[in-house]
PASE-335682 format. One record per residue (C-alpha): x negated, y, z negated; residue in three letters. Coordinates in steps of 0.5 Angstrom, whole numbers, padded with zeros to 4 digits, always signed. Layout:
XYZALA;...
END
This chain:
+0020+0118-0012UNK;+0018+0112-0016UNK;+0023+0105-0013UNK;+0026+0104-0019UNK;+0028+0111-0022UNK;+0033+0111-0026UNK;+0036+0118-0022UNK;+0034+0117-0015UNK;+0038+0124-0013UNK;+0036+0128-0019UNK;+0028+0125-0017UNK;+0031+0127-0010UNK;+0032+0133-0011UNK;+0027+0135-0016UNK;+0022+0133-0010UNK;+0025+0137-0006UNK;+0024+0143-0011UNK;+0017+0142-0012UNK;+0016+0142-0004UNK;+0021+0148-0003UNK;+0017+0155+0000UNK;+0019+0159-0007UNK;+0017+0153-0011UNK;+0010+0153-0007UNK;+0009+0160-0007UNK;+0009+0161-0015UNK;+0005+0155-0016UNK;-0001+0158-0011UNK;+0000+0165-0013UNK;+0000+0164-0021UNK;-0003+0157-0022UNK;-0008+0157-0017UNK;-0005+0151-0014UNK;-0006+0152-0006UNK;+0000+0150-0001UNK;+0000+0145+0004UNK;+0005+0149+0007UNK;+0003+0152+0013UNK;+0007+0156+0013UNK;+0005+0159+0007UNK;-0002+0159+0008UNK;-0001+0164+0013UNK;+0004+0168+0009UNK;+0002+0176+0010UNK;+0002+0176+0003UNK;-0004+0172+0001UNK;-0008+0177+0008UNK;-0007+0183+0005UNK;-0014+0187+0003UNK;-0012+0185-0005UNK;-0011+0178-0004UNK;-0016+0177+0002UNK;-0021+0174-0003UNK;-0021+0169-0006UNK;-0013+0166-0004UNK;-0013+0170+0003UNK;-0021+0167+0005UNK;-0018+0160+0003UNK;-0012+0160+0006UNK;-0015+0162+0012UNK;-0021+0156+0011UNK;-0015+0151+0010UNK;-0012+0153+0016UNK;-0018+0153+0021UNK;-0019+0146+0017UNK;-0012+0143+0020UNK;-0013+0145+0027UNK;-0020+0142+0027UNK;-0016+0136+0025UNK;-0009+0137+0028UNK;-0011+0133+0035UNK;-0014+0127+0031UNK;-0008+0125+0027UNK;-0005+0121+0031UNK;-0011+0116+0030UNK;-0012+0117+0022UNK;-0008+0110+0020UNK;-0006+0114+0013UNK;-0002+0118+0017UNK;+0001+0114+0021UNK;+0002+0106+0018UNK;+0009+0104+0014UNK;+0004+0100+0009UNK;+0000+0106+0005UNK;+0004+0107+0000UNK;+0003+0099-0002UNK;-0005+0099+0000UNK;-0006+0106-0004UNK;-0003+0102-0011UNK;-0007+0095-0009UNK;-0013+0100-0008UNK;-0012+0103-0015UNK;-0013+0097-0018UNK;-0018+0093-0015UNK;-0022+0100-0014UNK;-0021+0099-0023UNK;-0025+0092-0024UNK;-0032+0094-0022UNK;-0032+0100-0028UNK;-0029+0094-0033UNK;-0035+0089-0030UNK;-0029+0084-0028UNK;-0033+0084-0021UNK;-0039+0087-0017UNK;-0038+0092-0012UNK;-0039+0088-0006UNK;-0033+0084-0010UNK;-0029+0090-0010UNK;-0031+0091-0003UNK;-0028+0085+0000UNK;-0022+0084-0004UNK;-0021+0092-0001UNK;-0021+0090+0005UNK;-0019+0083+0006UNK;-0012+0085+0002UNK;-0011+0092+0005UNK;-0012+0088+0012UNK;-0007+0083+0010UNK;-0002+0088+0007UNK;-0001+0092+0013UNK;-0001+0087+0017UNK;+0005+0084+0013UNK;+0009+0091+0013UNK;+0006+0094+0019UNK;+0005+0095+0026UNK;+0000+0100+0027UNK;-0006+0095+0030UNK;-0012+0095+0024UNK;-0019+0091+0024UNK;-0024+0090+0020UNK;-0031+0093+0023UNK;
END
């Protein structure tokens, strides 16, 4: 929800709906968007003999997908640093300057990692270092 909504419930509230196993279910049944939800991934009804394949098969994948990275998580920084939400938009724009010739790519390179280093030291916790 963007911090400067006019209706910060309504956003609330909208997110919520989008996220809600229902909302999720029609999305994937008729839009051919698949769920992060694991619950529905496992859903009887996508592992039926009818819907096996294609949604059953690719529900089947991506849960196999999180239990080989499930033990993992713990170390992904995404998932576990406060400062992602600012990093993800500073990347946006330093990733935009070498397609608009402002820098080079070993430019951007650095930027990207001197500022995404700065900002989660500056709103985080989680240790982060430049290999």
């Amino acid at each position: 929800m963007a911090k400067a909504s006019k209706n910060p419930e309504a956003a609330y509230w909208l997110v919520r709906y989008i996220a809600s196993y229902d909302c999720q279910k029609v999305l994937m049944k008729e839009g051919g968007q698949f769920s992060a939800r694991m619950d529905l991934l496992l859903d009887p009804e996508f592992h039926s003999p009818e819907t096996e394949y294609p949604l059953g098969l690719v529900c089947s994948y991506l849960v196999d997908i999180w239990k080989q990275q499930a033990p993992y998580v713990d170390n992904y920084w995404y998932f576990n640093t406060r400062a992602g939400g600012k990093v993800y938009e500073m990347q946006m724009n330093v990733l935009h300057k070498p397609m608009a010739e402002e820098v080079t790519i070993d430019e951007c390179v650095e930027e990207l990692v001197a500022k995404t280093i700065e900002l989660t030291s500056k709103f985080d916790t989680v240790p982060i270092r430049e290999e």
